[in-house]
Chimera marker file (.cmm) of the C-alpha trace (Angstrom):
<marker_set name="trace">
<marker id="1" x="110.880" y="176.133" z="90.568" r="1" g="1" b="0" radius="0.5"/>
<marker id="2" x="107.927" y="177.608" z="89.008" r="1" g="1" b="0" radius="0.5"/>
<marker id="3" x="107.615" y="181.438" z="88.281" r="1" g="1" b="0" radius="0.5"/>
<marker id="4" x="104.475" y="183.759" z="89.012" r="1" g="1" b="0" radius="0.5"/>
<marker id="5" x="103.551" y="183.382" z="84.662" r="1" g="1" b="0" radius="0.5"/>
<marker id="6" x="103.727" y="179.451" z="84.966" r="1" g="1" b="0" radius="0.5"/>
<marker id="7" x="101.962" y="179.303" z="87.901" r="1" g="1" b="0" radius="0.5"/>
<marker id="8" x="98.809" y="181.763" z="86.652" r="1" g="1" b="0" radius="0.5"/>
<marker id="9" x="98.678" y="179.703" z="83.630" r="1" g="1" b="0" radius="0.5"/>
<marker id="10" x="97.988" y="176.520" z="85.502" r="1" g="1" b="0" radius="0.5"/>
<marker id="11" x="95.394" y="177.687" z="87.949" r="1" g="1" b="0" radius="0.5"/>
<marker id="12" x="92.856" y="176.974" z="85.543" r="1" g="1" b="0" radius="0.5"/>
<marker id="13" x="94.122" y="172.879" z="85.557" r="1" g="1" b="0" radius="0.5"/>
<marker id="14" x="94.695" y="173.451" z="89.424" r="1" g="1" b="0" radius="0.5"/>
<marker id="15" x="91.148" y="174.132" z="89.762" r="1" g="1" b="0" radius="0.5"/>
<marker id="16" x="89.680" y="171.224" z="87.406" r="1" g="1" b="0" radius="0.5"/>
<marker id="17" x="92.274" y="168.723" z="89.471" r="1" g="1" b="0" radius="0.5"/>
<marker id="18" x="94.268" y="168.146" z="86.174" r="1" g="1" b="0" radius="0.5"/>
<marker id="19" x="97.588" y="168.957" z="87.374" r="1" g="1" b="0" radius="0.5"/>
<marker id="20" x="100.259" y="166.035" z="87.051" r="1" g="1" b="0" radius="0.5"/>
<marker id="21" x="102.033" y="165.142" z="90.171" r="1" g="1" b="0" radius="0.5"/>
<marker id="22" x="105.245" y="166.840" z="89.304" r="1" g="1" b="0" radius="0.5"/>
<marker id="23" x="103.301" y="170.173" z="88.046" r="1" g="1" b="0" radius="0.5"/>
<marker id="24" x="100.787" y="170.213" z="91.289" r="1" g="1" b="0" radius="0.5"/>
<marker id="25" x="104.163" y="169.411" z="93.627" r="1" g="1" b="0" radius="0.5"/>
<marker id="26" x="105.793" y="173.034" z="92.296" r="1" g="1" b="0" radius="0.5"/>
<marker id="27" x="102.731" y="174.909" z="91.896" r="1" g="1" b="0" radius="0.5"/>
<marker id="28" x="101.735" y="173.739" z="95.198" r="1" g="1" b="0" radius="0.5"/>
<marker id="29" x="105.399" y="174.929" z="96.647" r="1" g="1" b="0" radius="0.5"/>
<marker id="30" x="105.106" y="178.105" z="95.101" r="1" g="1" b="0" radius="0.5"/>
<marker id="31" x="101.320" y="179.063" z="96.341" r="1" g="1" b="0" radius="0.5"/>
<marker id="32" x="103.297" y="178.698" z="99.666" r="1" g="1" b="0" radius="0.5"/>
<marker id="33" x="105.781" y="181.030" z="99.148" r="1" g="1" b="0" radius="0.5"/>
<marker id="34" x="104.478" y="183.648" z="97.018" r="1" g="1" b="0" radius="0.5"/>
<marker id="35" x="101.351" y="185.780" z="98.533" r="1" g="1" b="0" radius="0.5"/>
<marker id="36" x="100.559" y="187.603" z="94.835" r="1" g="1" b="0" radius="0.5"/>
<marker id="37" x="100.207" y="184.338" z="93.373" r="1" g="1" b="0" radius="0.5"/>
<marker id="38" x="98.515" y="182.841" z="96.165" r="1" g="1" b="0" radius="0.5"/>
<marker id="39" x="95.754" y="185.691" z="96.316" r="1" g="1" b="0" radius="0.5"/>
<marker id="40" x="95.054" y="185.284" z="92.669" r="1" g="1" b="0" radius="0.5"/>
<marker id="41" x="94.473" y="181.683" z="93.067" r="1" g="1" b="0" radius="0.5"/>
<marker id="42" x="91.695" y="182.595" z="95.680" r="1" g="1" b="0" radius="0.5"/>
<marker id="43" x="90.285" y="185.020" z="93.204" r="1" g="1" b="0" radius="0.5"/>
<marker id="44" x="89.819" y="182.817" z="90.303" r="1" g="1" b="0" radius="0.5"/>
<marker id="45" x="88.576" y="180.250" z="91.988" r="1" g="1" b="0" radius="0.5"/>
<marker id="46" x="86.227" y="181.850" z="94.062" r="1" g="1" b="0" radius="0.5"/>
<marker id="47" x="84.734" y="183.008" z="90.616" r="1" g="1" b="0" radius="0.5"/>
<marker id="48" x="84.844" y="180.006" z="88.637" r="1" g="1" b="0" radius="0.5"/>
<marker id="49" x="83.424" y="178.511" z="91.053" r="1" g="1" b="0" radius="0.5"/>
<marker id="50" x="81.058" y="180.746" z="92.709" r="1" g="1" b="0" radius="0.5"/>
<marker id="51" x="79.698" y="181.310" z="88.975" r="1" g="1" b="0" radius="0.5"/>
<marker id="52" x="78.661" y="177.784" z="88.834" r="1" g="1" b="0" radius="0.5"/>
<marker id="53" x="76.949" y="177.578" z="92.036" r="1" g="1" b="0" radius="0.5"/>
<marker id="54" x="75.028" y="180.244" z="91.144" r="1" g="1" b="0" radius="0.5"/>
<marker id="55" x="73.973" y="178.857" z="88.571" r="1" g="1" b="0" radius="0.5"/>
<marker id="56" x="73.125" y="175.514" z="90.159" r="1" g="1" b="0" radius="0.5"/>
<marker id="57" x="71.118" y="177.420" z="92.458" r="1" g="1" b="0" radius="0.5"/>
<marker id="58" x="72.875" y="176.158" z="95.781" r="1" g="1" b="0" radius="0.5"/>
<marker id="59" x="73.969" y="177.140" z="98.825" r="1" g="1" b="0" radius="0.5"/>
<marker id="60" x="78.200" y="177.046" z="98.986" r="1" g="1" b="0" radius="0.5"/>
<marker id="61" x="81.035" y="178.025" z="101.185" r="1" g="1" b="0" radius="0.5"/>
<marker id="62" x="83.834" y="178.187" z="98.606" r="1" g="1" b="0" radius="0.5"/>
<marker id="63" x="86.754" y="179.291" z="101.260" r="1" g="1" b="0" radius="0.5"/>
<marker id="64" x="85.934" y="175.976" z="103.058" r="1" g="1" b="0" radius="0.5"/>
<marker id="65" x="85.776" y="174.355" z="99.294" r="1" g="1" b="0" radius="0.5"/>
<marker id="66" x="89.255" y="176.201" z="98.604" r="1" g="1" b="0" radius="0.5"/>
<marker id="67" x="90.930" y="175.083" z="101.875" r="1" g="1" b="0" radius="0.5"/>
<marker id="68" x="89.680" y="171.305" z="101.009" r="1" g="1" b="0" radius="0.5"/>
<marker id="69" x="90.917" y="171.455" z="97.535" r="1" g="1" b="0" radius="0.5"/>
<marker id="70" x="94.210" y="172.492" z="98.947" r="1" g="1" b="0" radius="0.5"/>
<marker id="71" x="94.128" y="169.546" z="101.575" r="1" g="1" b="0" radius="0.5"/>
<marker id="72" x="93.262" y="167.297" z="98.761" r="1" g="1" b="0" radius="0.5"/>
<marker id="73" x="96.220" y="168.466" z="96.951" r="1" g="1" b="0" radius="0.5"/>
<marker id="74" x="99.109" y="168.178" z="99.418" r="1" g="1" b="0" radius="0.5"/>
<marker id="75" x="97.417" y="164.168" z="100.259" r="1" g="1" b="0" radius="0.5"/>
<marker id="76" x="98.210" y="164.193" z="96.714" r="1" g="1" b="0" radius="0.5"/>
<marker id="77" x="101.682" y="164.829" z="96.922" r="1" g="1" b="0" radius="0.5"/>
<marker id="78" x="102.017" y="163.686" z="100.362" r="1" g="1" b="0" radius="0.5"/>
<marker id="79" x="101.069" y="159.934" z="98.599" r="1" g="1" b="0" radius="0.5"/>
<marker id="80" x="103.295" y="160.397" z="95.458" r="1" g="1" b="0" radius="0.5"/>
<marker id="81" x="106.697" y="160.796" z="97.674" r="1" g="1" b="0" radius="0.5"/>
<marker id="82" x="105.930" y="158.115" z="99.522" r="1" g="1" b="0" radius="0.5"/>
<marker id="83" x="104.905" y="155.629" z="96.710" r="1" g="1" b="0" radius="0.5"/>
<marker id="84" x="108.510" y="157.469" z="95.452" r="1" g="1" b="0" radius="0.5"/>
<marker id="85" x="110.379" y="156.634" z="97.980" r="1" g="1" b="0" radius="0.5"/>
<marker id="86" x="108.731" y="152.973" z="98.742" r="1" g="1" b="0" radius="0.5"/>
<marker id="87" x="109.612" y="152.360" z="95.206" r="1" g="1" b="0" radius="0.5"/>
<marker id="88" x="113.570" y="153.879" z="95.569" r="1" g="1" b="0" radius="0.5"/>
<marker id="89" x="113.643" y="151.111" z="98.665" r="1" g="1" b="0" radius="0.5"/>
<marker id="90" x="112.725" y="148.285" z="96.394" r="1" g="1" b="0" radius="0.5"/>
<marker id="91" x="114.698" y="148.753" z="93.771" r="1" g="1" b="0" radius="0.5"/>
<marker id="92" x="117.721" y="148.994" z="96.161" r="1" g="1" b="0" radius="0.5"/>
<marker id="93" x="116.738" y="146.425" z="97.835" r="1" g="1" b="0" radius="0.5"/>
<marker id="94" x="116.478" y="144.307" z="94.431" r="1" g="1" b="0" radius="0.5"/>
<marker id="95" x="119.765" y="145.261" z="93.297" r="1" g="1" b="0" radius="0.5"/>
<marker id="96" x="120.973" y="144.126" z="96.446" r="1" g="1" b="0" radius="0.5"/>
<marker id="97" x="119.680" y="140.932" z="96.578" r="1" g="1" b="0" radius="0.5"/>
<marker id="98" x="120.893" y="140.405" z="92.333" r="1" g="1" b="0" radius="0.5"/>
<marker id="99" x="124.422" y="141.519" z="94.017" r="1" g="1" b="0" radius="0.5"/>
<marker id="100" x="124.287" y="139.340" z="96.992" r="1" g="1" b="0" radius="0.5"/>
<marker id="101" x="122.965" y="136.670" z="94.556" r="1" g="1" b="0" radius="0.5"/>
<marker id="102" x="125.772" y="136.999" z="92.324" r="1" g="1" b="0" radius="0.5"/>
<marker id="103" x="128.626" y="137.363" z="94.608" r="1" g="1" b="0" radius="0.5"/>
<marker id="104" x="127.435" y="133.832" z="96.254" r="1" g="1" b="0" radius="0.5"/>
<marker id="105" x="127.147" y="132.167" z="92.852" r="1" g="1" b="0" radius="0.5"/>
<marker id="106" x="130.869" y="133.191" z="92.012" r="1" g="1" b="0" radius="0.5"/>
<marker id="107" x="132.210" y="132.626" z="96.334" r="1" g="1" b="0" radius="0.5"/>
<link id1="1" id2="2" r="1" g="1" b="0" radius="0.2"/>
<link id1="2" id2="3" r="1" g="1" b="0" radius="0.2"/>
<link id1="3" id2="4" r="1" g="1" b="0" radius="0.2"/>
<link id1="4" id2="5" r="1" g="1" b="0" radius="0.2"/>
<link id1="5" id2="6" r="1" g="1" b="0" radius="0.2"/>
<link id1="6" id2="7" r="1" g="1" b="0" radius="0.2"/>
<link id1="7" id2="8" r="1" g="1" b="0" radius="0.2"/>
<link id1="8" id2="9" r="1" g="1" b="0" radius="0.2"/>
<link id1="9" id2="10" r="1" g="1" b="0" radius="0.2"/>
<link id1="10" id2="11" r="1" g="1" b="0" radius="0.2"/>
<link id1="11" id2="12" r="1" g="1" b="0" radius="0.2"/>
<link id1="12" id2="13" r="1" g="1" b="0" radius="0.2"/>
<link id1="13" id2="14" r="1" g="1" b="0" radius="0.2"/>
<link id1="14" id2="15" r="1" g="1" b="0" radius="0.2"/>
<link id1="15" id2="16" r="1" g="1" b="0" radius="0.2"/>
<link id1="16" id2="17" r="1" g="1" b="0" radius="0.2"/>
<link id1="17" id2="18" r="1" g="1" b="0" radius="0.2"/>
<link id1="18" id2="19" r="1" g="1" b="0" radius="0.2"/>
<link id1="19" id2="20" r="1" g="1" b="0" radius="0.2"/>
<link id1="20" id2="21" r="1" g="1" b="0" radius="0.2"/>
<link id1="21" id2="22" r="1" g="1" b="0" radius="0.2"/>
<link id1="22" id2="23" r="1" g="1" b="0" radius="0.2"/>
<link id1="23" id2="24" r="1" g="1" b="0" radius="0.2"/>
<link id1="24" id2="25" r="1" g="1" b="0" radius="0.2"/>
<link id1="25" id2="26" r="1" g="1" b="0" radius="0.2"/>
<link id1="26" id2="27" r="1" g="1" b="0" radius="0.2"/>
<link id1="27" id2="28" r="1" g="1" b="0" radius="0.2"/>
<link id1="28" id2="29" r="1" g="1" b="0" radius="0.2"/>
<link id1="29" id2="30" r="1" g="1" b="0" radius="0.2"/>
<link id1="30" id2="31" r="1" g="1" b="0" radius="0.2"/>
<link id1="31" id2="32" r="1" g="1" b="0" radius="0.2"/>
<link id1="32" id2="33" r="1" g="1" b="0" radius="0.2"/>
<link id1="33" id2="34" r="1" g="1" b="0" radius="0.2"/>
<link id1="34" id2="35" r="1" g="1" b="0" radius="0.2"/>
<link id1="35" id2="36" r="1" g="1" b="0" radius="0.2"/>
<link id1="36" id2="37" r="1" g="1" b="0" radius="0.2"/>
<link id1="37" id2="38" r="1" g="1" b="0" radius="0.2"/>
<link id1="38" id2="39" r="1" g="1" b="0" radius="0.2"/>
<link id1="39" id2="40" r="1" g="1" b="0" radius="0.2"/>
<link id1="40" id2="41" r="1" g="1" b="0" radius="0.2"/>
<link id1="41" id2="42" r="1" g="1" b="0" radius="0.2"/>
<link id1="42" id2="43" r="1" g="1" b="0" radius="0.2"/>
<link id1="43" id2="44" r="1" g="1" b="0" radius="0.2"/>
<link id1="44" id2="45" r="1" g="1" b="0" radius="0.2"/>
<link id1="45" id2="46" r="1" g="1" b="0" radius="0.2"/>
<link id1="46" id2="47" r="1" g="1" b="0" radius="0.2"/>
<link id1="47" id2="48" r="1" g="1" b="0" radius="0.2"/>
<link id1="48" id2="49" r="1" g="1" b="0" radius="0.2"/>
<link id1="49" id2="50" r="1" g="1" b="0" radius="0.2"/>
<link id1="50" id2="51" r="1" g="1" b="0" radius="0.2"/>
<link id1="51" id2="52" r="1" g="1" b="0" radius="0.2"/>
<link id1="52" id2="53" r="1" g="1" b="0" radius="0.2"/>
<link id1="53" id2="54" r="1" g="1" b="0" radius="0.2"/>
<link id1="54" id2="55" r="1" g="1" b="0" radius="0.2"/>
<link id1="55" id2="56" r="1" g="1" b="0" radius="0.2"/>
<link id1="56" id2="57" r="1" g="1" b="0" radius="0.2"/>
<link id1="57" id2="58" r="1" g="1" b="0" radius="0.2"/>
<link id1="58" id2="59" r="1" g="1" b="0" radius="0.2"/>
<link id1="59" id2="60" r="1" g="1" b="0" radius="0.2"/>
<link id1="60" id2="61" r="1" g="1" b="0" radius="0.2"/>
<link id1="61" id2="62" r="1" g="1" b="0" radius="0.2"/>
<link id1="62" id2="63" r="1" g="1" b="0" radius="0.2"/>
<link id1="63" id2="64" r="1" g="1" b="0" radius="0.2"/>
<link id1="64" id2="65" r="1" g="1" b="0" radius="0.2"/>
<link id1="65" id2="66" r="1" g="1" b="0" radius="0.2"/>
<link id1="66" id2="67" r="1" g="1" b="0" radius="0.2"/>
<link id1="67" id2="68" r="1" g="1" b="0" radius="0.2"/>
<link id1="68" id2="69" r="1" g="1" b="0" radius="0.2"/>
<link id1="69" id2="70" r="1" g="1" b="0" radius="0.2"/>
<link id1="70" id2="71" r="1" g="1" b="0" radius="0.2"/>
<link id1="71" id2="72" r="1" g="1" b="0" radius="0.2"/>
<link id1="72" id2="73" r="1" g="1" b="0" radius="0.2"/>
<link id1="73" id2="74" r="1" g="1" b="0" radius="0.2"/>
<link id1="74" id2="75" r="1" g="1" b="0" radius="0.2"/>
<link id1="75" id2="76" r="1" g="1" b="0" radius="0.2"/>
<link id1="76" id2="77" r="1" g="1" b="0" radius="0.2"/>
<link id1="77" id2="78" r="1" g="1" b="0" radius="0.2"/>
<link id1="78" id2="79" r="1" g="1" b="0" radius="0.2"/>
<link id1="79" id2="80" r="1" g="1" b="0" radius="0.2"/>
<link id1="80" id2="81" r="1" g="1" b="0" radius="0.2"/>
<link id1="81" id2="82" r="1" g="1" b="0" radius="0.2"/>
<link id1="82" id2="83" r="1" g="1" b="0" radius="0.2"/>
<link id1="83" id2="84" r="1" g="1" b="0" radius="0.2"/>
<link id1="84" id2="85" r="1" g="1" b="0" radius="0.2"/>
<link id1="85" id2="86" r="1" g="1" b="0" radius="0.2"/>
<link id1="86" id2="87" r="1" g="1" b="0" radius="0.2"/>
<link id1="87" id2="88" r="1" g="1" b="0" radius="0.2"/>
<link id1="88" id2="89" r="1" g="1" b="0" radius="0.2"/>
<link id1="89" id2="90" r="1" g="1" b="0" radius="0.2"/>
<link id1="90" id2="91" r="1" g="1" b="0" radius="0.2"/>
<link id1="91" id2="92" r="1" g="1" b="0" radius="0.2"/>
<link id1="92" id2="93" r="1" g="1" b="0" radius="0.2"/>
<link id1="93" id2="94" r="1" g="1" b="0" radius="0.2"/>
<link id1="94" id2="95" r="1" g="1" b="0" radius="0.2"/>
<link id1="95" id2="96" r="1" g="1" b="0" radius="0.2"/>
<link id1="96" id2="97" r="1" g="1" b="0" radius="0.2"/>
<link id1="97" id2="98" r="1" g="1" b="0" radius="0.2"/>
<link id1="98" id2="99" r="1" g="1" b="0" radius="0.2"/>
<link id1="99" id2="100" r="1" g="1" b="0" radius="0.2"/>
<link id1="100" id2="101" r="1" g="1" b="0" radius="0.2"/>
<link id1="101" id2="102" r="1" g="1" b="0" radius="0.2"/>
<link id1="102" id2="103" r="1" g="1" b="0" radius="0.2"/>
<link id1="103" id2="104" r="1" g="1" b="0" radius="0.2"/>
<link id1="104" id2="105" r="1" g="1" b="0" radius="0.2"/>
<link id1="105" id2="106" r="1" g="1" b="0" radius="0.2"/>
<link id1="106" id2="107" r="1" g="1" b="0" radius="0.2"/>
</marker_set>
Protein backbone atom coordinates (compact mmCIF):
# COMPACT_ATOMS: atom_id res chain seq x y z
CA UNK A 1 0.00 0.00 0.00
CA UNK A 2 1.37 3.30 -0.77
CA UNK A 3 1.27 6.27 1.77
CA UNK A 4 0.24 10.03 1.01
CA UNK A 5 4.61 10.91 0.93
CA UNK A 6 5.15 8.01 -1.69
CA UNK A 7 2.42 8.83 -3.60
CA UNK A 8 3.29 12.91 -3.89
CA UNK A 9 6.69 11.91 -4.82
CA UNK A 10 5.58 9.97 -7.84
CA UNK A 11 3.09 12.35 -9.33
CA UNK A 12 5.74 13.92 -11.15
CA UNK A 13 6.53 10.17 -13.06
CA UNK A 14 2.61 9.72 -13.00
CA UNK A 15 2.33 12.67 -15.10
CA UNK A 16 5.34 11.95 -17.67
CA UNK A 17 3.71 8.14 -17.95
CA UNK A 18 6.94 6.69 -16.31
CA UNK A 19 5.41 4.77 -13.65
CA UNK A 20 6.20 0.88 -13.71
CA UNK A 21 3.25 -1.35 -13.67
CA UNK A 22 3.55 -2.34 -10.08
CA UNK A 23 4.17 1.50 -8.93
CA UNK A 24 1.14 2.94 -11.29
CA UNK A 25 -1.16 -0.27 -9.91
CA UNK A 26 -0.73 1.25 -6.03
CA UNK A 27 -0.57 4.77 -6.83
CA UNK A 28 -3.48 4.29 -8.96
CA UNK A 29 -5.36 2.36 -5.85
CA UNK A 30 -4.52 4.95 -3.58
CA UNK A 31 -5.72 8.16 -5.83
CA UNK A 32 -8.99 6.13 -5.33
CA UNK A 33 -9.13 6.06 -1.88
CA UNK A 34 -7.54 9.04 -0.60
CA UNK A 35 -9.30 12.57 -1.63
CA UNK A 36 -6.04 14.82 -0.23
CA UNK A 37 -3.90 12.96 -2.43
CA UNK A 38 -6.20 12.80 -5.19
CA UNK A 39 -6.81 16.73 -5.21
CA UNK A 40 -3.12 17.35 -5.28
CA UNK A 41 -2.70 15.21 -8.23
CA UNK A 42 -5.29 17.51 -10.06
CA UNK A 43 -3.32 20.48 -8.92
CA UNK A 44 0.01 19.60 -10.20
CA UNK A 45 -1.01 18.51 -13.15
CA UNK A 46 -3.24 21.05 -14.11
CA UNK A 47 -0.05 23.30 -13.71
CA UNK A 48 2.52 21.36 -15.30
CA UNK A 49 0.57 21.05 -17.79
CA UNK A 50 -1.40 24.09 -18.24
CA UNK A 51 2.20 25.87 -18.10
CA UNK A 52 3.15 24.16 -21.21
CA UNK A 53 0.17 24.87 -23.17
CA UNK A 54 0.58 28.19 -22.53
CA UNK A 55 3.44 28.26 -23.73
CA UNK A 56 2.66 26.35 -26.91
CA UNK A 57 0.13 28.84 -27.46
CA UNK A 58 -2.94 26.35 -27.73
CA UNK A 59 -6.18 25.91 -26.87
CA UNK A 60 -6.56 22.83 -23.99
CA UNK A 61 -9.07 21.26 -21.74
CA UNK A 62 -6.75 19.68 -19.17
CA UNK A 63 -9.74 18.08 -16.87
CA UNK A 64 -10.74 16.15 -20.06
CA UNK A 65 -6.71 15.56 -20.56
CA UNK A 66 -6.63 14.46 -16.71
CA UNK A 67 -9.67 12.12 -16.92
CA UNK A 68 -7.94 10.47 -20.22
CA UNK A 69 -4.66 10.09 -18.58
CA UNK A 70 -6.44 8.32 -15.83
CA UNK A 71 -8.37 6.03 -18.40
CA UNK A 72 -5.09 5.40 -20.01
CA UNK A 73 -3.75 4.32 -16.79
CA UNK A 74 -6.25 1.80 -15.42
CA UNK A 75 -6.11 0.10 -19.52
CA UNK A 76 -2.71 -0.04 -18.26
CA UNK A 77 -3.24 -2.08 -15.42
CA UNK A 78 -6.37 -3.50 -16.63
CA UNK A 79 -3.79 -5.25 -19.53
CA UNK A 80 -0.95 -6.15 -17.04
CA UNK A 81 -3.39 -8.53 -14.80
CA UNK A 82 -4.57 -10.06 -17.53
CA UNK A 83 -1.24 -10.75 -19.41
CA UNK A 84 -0.61 -11.88 -15.37
CA UNK A 85 -3.00 -14.07 -15.11
CA UNK A 86 -2.87 -15.54 -18.92
CA UNK A 87 0.66 -16.19 -18.04
CA UNK A 88 -0.24 -17.98 -14.29
CA UNK A 89 -2.67 -20.31 -16.72
CA UNK A 90 0.21 -21.37 -18.87
CA UNK A 91 2.55 -22.15 -16.66
CA UNK A 92 0.00 -24.39 -14.82
CA UNK A 93 -1.03 -25.67 -17.59
CA UNK A 94 2.76 -26.58 -18.57
CA UNK A 95 3.48 -28.12 -15.39
CA UNK A 96 0.58 -30.12 -15.92
CA UNK A 97 1.22 -31.44 -19.04
CA UNK A 98 5.40 -32.19 -17.73
CA UNK A 99 3.32 -34.10 -14.81
CA UNK A 100 0.89 -35.86 -16.97
CA UNK A 101 3.92 -36.51 -19.26
CA UNK A 102 5.86 -38.02 -16.63
CA UNK A 103 3.40 -40.04 -14.81
CA UNK A 104 2.62 -41.85 -18.38
CA UNK A 105 6.31 -42.42 -19.07
CA UNK A 106 6.70 -44.25 -15.59
CA UNK A 107 2.53 -46.08 -15.86
Amino acid sequence: MMDCKEFEKRIPAYIAQELPYAELKKFCEHAKQCAECREELTIQYLTTEGIQRLEDGGAFDLQKELNQHEADARRKICFHDVFLKIGLVLEIAAVSMIFGAVIWILA
